[in-house]
Residue, then its C-alpha position, 0 to 999 in steps of 0.5 A: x918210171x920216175x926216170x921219164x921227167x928228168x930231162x937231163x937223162x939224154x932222150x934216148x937213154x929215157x926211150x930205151x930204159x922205158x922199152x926195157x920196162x915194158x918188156x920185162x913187164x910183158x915178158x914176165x907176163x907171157x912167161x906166167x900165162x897170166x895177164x897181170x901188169x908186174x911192174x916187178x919184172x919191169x924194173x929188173x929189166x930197167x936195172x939189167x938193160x941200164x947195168x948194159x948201157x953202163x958197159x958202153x958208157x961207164x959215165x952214165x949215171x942215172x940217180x933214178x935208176x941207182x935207187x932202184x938197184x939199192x932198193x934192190x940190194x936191201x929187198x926193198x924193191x918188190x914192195x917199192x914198185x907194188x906200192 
């Protein structure tokens, strides 16, 4: 998760995108039956857990993050994060 290195993102906003990864990951995992890492699922779960954060503070902006919900938008996401 590119977010992971950037130290100005304050550490428990990084903790808490990094959870929502891996259970979206692993969710998407159980869900199927399928022991296949979808690193996909993950980052959709990033972007819905960041969308929340936002609610609680409408300040918080997070460029690695805001890339992923373009990537989204264009597409473009699904083959971003397979490759």
């Amino acid at each position: 998760m590119p977010f992971l290195s950037n130290d100005a993102i304050p550490l428990a906003a990084r903790s808490i995108l990094t959870a929502a990864f891996f259970v979206g990951n692993v969710d998407a995992q159980l869900l199927r039956g399928d022991k296949k890492d979808n690193p996909y699922a993950g980052v959709l779960q990033v972007i819905d857990t960041y969308r929340q954060m936002q609610r609680n503070n409408a300040k918080l902006k997070i460029a690695e993050v805001e890339r992923f919900i373009e990537l989204e938008k264009r597409g473009e996401l699904k083959d971003y994060v397979s490759s």
